[in-house]
C-alpha positions in Angstrom: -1.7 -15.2 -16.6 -2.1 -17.2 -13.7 -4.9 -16.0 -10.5 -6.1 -17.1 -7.6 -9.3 -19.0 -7.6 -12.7 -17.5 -6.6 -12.6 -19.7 -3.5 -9.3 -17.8 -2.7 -10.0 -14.7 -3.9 -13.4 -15.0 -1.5 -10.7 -15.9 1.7 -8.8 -12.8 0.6 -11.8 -10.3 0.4 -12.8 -11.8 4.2 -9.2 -10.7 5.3 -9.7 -7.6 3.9 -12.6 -6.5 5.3 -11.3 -7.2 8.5 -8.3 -5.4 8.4 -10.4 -2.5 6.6 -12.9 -2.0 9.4 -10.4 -2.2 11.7 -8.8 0.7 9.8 -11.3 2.6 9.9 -12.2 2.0 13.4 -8.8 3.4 13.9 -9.2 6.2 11.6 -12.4 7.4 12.8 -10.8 7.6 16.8 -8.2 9.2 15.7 -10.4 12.0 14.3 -12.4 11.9 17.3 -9.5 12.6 19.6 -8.3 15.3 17.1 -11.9 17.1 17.4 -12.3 16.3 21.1 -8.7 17.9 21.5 -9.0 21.2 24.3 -8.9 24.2 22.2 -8.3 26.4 25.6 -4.4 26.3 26.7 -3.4 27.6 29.9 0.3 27.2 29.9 3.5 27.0 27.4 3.9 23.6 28.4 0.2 22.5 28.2 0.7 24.1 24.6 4.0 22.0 23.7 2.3 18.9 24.8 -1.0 19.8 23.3 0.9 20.6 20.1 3.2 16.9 20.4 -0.6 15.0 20.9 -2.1 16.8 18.0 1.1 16.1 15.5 1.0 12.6 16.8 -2.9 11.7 16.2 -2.9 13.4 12.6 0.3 11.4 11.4 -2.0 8.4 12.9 -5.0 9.3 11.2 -3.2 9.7 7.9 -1.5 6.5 8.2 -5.2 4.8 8.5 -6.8 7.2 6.4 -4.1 5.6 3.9 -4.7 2.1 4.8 -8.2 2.5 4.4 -7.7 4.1 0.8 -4.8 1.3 -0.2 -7.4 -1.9 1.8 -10.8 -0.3 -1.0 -8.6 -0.4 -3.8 -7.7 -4.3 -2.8 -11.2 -5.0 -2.0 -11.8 -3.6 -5.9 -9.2 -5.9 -7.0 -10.9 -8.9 -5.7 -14.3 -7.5 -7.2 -12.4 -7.4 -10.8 -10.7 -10.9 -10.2 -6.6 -9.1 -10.6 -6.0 -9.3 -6.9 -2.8 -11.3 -6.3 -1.1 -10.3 -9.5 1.8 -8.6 -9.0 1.7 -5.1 -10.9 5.0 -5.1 -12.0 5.7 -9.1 -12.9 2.5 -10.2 -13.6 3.4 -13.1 -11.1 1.4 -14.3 -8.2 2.0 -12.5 -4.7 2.9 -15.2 -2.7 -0.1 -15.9 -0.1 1.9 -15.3 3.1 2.8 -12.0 1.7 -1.1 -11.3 0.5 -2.0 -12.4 4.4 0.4 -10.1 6.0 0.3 -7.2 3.7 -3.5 -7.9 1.8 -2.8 -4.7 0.4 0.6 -5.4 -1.6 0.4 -4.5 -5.3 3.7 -6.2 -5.6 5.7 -9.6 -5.0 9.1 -8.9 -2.2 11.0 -8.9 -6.3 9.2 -6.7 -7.9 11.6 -3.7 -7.2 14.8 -5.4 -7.9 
């Protein structure tokens, strides 16, 4: 089975890490706003808009919360040397894909 080298794999992990602190950055304001939130509403419509902001920031939190959980479990795969491998092929994930999505467990033909 082909992998990347440990030069590659170590230009992989740096992309990661970025892209997970900046996740959880993300995450972390998100809860912040959530906790910060007013929990005294004086109007119907202060409530309807207090309830859209509140729906909004959890979706986003669990979206990074998420991203944060799928970026760990590609920094693991780096550790263990089987980052890059597509799950389902075995193949390589092509690098462009790897530096847009460093989280893809799959190549783009995986599912087909």
């Amino acid at each position: 089975m082909k992998k990347y080298t440990d030069e590659e794999l170590k230009e992989f992990e740096a992309i990661i890490n970025s892209k997970l602190i900046q996740a959880e950055e993300s995450f972390n304001r998100s809860c912040k706003d959530l906790n910060d939130m007013d929990p005294d509403i004086k109007s119907f419509d202060d409530n309807a808009e207090q309830m859209m902001t509140k729906e909004n920031l959890t979706r986003m939190a669990s979206r990074q919360e998420k991203a944060v959980k799928e970026l760990k479990a590609a920094m693991m795969r780096v550790k263990n040397k089987t980052y890059g491998v597509c799950l389902v092929t075995g193949e390589l994930i092509p690098k462009d894909r790897l530096n847009a999505i460093p989280q893809a467990m799959t190549t783009i033909n995986a599912g087909r």
